[in-house]
N, C-alpha and C positions, 0 to 999 in steps of 0.2 A: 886271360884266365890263369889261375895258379890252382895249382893241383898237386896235393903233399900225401904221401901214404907212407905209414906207420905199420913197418912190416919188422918181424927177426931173422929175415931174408931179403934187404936192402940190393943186392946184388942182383937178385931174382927181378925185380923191378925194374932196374935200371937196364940189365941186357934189353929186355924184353921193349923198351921204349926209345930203346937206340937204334931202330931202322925204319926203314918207309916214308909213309906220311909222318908218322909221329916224329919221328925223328927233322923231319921238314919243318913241320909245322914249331918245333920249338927252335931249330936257326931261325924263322924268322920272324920270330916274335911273337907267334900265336898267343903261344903255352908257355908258361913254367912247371918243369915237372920234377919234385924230388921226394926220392926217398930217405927217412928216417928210421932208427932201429931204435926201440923203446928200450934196450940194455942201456944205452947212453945214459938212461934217467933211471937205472937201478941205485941202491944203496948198500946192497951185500955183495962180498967178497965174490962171488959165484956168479951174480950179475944176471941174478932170477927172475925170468917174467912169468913165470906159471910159477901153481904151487896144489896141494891136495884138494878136492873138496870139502864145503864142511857138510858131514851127514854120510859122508863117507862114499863109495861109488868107486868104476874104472874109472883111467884117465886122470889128466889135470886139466886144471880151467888158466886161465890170464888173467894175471894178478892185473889189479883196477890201477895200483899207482904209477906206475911206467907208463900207461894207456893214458893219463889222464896228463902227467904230467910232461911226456911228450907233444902231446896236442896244446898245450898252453905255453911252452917253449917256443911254437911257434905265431903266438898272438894274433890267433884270430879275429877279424873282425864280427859284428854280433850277427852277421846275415848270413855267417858261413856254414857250409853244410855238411856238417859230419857224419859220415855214411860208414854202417859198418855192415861187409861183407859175411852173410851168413844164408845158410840154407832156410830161417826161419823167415828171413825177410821178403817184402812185397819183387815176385819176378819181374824182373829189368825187360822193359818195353821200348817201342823208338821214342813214345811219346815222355816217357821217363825220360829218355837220353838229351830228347828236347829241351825239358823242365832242366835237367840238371844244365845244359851249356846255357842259360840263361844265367848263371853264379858267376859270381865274381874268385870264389875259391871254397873247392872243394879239399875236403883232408878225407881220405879212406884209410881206414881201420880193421888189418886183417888178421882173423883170429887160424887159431891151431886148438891142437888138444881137441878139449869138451867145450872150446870155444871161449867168451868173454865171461868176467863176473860180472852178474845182472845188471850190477851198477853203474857200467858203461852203459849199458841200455839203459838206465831208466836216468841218468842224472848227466851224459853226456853226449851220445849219439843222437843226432836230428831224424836220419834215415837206415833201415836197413832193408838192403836188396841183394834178394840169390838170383845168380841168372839161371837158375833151373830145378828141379824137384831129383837134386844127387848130389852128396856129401864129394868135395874133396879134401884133400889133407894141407888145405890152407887157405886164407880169402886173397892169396897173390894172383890166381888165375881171372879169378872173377874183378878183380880190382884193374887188369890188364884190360878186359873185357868191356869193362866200365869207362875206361879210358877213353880207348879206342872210341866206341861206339858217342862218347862225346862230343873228343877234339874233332874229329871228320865234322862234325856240324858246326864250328865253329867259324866265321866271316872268313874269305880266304886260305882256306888248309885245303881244300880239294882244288881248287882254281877255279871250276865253275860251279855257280849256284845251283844250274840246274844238276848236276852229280847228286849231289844230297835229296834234291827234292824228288826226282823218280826212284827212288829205291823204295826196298819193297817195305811196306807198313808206313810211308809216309804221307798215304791218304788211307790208311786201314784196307787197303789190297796187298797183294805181290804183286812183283815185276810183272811185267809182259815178257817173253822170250826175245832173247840178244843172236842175233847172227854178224860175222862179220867174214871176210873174203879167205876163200874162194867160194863164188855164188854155187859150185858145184861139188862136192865130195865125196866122193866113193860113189855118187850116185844118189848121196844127198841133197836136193836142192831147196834155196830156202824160199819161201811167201815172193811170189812175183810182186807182191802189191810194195815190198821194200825195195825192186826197184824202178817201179813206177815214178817217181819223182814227183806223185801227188804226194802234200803234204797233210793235205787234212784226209786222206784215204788212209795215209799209213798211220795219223793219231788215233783214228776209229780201229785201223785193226789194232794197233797196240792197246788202246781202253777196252776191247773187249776180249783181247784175251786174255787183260788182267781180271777177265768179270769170269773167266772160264776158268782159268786156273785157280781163283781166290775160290770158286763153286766146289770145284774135286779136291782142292786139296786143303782148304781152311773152312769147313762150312762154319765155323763159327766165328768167324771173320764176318763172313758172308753176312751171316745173321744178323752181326751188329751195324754193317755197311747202310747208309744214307745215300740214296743216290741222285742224283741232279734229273732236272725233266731231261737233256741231253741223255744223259746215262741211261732214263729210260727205253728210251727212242734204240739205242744200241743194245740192250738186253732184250727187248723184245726181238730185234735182227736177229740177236744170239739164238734167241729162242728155236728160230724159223730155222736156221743153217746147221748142215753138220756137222758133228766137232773136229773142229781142224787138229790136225794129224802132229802137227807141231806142240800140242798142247802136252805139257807133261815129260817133252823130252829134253828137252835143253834146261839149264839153270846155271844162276845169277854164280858167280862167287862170295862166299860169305868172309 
């Protein structure tokens, strides 16, 4: 995959994708990742990529020609998906994140000010997505955000398959609760049934705690959730038993 963003904070990008996974995953050829600064494609002195409103108003908007002429600088092909980062756009989901590493190359496009002039919107962006209902003061956070939450799903960048596919939203639940050693802490200890060394006892406690947790803390999750006859068979169980103690205290890292 190739992945270009079109920021006036090129630096911003680039720290930000030089450690971790990301950083792994483009030594070994996952990813190409670079950034571009649409001053490169100004034509005045000053090397302007905003400018006033017209109609008048706070703020400045992002001038259309650096945005546009940036993004063809880099010759894309016709299936590529140009995404521009804004609070008005559709909020980034895993299943988005899914649909997007499925591309061959994406280009993100991040605004400032009062954001883009329309005409990116309506004559050059394919996609726009906020990863949340809260302005910040650039689409470099959220283009990071978009990243990340990609290349991890990409063949190879985490080293096992299953990594990606138990995380949480990637069957429209959260996780089940993670413990690992010391089985004893301060006096906390954790679900005997993890180490029982049955394996299909500890997938049922783990699928239903995902049916417990995704209940209290997403009902609308919950709501949309399909569940298999198995699933049923295990929610009804849920139904019958108290709610285990673990539920609600531990979490994933995001």
């Amino acid at each position: 995959m190739k992945i270009d963003v079109i920021t006036i904070f090129p630096e911003m990008i680039r720290s930000g994708l030089s450690h971790s996974i990301i950083k792994r995953a483009q030594e070994a050829g996952r990813v190409e990742l670079a950034a571009h600064d649409p001053r490169d494609h100004t034509t005045d002195r000053h090397r302007s990529t905003d400018d006033t409103p017209y109609g008048g108003g706070a703020g400045m908007v992002m001038r259309p020609g650096p945005i546009f002429a940036a993004v063809e600088s880099l010759e894309p092909p016709s299936d590529a998906r140009i995404v521009m980062l804004t609070p008005q756009g559709k909020t980034l989901t895993q299943a988005m994140a899914h649909e997007f590493a499925q591309s061959s190359h994406l280009i993100l496009l991040c605004g400032h000010y009062e954001g883009f002039d329309e005409r990116v919107r309506e004559h050059l962006a394919t996609d726009e997505i906020s990863i949340g209902d809260y302005v910040l003061t650039g689409g470099e956070l959220p283009a990071l955000v978009l990243i990340d939450a990609v290349v991890r799903l990409l063949p190879g960048v985490l080293g096992s398959e299953e990594s990606a596919a138990g995380d949480t939203f990637s069957d429209g639940l959260l996780e089940y609760p993670q413990y690992t050693r010391p089985p004893d802490f301060r006096g906390w200890t954790i679900p005997e049934v993890l180490l029982s060394g049955n394996h299909a006892a500890i997938a049922n406690w783990r699928r239903k705690e995902q049916f417990r947790r995704t209940q209290a803390r997403r009902p609308d999750l919950w709501s949309a959730f399909q569940p298999s006859k198995s699933d049923l068979k295990l929610i009804k169980q849920l139904s019958e038993e108290i709610p285990s103690p673990s539920a609600g205290e531990s979490s994933e890292e995001n």
